[in-house]
C-alpha positions as CSV (number, residue, x, y, z in Angstrom):
1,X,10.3,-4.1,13.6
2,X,10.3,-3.4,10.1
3,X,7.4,-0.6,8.7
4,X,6.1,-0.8,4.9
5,X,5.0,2.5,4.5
6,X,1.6,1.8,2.5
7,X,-1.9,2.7,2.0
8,X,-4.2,0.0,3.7
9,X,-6.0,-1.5,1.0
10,X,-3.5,-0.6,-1.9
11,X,-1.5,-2.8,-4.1
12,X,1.4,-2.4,-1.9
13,X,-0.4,-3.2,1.1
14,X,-1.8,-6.8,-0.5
15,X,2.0,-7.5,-1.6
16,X,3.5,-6.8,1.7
17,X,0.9,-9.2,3.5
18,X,1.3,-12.0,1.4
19,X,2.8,-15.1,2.5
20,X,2.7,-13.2,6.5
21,X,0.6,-14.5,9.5
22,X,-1.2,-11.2,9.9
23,X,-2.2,-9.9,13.6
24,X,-5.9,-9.8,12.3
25,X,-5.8,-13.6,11.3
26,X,-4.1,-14.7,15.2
27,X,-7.5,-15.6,16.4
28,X,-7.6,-18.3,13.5
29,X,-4.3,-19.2,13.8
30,X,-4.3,-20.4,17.0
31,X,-7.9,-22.1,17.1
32,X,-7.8,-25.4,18.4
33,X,-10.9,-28.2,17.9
34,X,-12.2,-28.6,21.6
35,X,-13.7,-32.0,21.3
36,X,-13.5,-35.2,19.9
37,X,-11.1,-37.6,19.3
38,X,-8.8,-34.7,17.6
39,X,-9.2,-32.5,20.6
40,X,-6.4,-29.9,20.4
41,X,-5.5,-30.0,16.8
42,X,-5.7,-27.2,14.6
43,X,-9.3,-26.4,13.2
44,X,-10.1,-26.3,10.0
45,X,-9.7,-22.7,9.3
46,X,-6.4,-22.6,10.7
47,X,-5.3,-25.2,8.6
48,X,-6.9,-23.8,5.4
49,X,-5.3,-20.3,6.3
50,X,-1.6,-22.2,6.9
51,X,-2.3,-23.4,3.5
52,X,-3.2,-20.6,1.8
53,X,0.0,-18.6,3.5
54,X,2.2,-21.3,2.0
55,X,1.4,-20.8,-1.6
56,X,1.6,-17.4,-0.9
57,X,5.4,-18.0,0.0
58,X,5.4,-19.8,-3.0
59,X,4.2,-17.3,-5.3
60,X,5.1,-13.9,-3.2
61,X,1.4,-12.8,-4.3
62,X,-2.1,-12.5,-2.6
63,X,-3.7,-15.6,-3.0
64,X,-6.8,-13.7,-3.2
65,X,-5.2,-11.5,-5.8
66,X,-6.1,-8.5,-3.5
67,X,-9.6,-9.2,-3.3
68,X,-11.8,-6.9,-0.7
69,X,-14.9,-7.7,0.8
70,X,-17.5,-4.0,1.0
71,X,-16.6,-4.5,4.9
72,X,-13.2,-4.5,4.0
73,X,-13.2,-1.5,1.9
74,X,-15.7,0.7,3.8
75,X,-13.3,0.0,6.8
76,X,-10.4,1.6,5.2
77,X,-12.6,4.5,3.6
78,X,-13.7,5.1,7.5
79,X,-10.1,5.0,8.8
80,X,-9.2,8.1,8.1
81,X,-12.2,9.9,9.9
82,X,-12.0,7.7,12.9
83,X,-8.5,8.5,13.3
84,X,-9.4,12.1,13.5
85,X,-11.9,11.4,16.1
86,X,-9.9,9.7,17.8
87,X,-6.9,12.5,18.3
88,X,-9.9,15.0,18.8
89,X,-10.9,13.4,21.8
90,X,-7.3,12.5,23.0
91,X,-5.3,15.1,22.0
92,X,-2.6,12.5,20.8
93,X,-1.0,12.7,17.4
94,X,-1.0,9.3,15.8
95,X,1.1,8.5,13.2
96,X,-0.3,6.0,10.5
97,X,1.7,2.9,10.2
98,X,0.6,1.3,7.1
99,X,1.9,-2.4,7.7
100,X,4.4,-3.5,10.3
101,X,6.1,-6.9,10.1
102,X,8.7,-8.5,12.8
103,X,12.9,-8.6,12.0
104,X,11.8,-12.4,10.2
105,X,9.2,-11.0,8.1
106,X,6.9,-14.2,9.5
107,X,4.5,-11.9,11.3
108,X,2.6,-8.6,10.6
109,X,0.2,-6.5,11.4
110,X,-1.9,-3.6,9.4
111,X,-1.5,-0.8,12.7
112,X,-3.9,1.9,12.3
113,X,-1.5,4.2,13.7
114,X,1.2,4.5,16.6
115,X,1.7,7.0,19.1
116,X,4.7,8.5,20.6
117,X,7.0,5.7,21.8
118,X,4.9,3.5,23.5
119,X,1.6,3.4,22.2
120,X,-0.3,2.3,19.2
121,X,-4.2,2.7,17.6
122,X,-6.7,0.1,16.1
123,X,-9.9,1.4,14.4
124,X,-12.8,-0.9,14.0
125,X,-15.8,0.1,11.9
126,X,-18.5,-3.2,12.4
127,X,-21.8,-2.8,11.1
128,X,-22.8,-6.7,13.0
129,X,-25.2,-5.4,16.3
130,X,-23.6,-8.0,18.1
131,X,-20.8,-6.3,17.6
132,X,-21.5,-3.0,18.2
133,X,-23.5,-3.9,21.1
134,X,-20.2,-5.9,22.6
135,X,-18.1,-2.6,22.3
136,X,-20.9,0.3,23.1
137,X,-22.5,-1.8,25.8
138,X,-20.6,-4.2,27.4
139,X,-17.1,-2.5,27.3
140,X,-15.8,-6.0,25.7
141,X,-13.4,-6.1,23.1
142,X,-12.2,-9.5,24.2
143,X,-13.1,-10.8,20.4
144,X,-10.2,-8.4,18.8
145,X,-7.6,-9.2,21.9
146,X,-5.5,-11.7,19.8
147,X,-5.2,-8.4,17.4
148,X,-4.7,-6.1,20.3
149,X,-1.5,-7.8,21.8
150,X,-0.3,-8.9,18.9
151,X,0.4,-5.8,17.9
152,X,1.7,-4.8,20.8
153,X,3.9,-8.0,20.6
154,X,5.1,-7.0,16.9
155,X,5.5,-3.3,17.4
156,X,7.0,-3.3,21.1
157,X,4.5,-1.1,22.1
158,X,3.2,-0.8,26.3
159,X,-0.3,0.2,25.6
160,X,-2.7,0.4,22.6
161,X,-5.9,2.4,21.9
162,X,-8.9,0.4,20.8
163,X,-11.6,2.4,18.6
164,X,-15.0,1.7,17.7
165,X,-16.0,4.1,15.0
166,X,-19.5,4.1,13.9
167,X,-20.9,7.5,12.4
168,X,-24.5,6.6,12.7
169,X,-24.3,7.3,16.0
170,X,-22.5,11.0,16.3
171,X,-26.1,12.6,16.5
172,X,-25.6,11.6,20.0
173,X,-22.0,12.0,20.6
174,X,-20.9,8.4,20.6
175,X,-19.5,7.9,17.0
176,X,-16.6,6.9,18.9
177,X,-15.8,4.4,21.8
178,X,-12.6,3.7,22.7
179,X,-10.6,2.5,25.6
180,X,-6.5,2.0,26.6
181,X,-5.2,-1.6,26.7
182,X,-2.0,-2.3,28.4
183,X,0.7,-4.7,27.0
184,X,-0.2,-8.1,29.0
185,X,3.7,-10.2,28.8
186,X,2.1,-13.4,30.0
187,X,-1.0,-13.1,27.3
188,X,1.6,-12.9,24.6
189,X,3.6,-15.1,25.8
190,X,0.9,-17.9,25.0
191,X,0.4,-16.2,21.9
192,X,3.6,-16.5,20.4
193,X,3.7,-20.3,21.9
194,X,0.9,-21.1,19.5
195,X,1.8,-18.8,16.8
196,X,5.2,-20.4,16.4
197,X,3.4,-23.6,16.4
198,X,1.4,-22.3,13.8
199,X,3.7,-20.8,11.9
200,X,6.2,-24.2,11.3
201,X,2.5,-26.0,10.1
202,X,2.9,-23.3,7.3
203,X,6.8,-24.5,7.0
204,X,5.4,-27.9,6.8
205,X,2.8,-27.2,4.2
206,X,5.2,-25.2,2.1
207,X,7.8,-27.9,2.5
208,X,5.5,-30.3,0.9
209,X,4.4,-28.2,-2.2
210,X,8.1,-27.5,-3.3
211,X,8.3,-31.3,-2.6
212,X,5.8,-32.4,-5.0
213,X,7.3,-29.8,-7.4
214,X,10.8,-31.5,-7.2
């Protein structure tokens, strides 16, 4: 594991992303079309991100040029205060991470922080009531799980804290929900099947560009 000390959101952070298949982008990675006469192929969005990962190899810059969306930025500027939270109500010391990439450099993954030697911390700040409602309600964070292991899978880590903060709701003590998930070998196990599938359509991509180029 290899750790790029950063600031989420910072120049340094953008750089050290581009051109990596990032823990937060697993979900689209591995997407699949379930119908039709192209059943099982990559979806559009996968294939648009491969893309867009390849001329990032290319250029070894942001595509987007380190564009943030307000949910983007108001995520990182709430980061700090969930993290506090969060060791208030644990007791645990995390350590922020900045970014993380594997010995290859072909995966990554921003962790919000790590703890000790065998945990790890990711803070979500959603605004979407869906959202919110899946998390504070239903005890379902199934929609971040790609996320979750992967950075398990990346790090090495045995279990990993998942935090929703949402300060509109301290008035009644639940600005914070959170709950333990333990590393799952067989979940990640199909996850790096499909990643590494994902990750030579990138080669193949990038392949064709420096072809054309020739």
């Amino acid at each position: 594991m290899i750790i790029v000390n950063c600031e989420q959101g910072s120049k340094e952070w953008h750089q050290a992303r581009a051109g990596v298949i990032t823990a937060s982008m697993f979900e689209t990675a591995r997407a699949k079309l379930k119908s039709g006469s192209s059943k099982g192929e990559p979806t559009k969005a996968a294939l648009d991100y491969a893309f867009s990962l390849a001329i990032e190899r290319i250029s070894g810059t942001p595509l987007d040029e380190g564009f943030e969306t307000w949910q983007m930025r108001r995520g990182h500027e709430l980061e700090p205060m969930a993290r506090m939270e969060h060791e208030a109500q644990t007791g645990l010391l995390v350590q922020r991470a900045g970014f993380v990439l594997t010995d290859d450099s072909a995966f990554g993954a921003s962790a919000d922080g790590l703890i000790g030697e065998d945990g790890g911390s990711e803070y979500k700040c959603f605004l979407a009531p869906e959202k919110l409602r899946a998390f504070h309600i239903d005890n379902d964070a199934s929609g971040i799980m790609d996320q979750v292991q992967g950075c398990m899978w990346i790090t090495g880590r045995k279990w990993w804290h998942v935090g929703m903060y949402c300060p509109a709701l301290e008035s009644v003590g639940r600005q914070l929900w959170w709950q333990e998930f333990k590393r799952d070998d067989n979940y990640i196990e199909s996850l790096e099947v499909d990643l590494w599938q994902f990750k030579l359509l990138v080669d193949q991509y990038e392949s064709k560009l420096r072809s054309k180029a020739a």
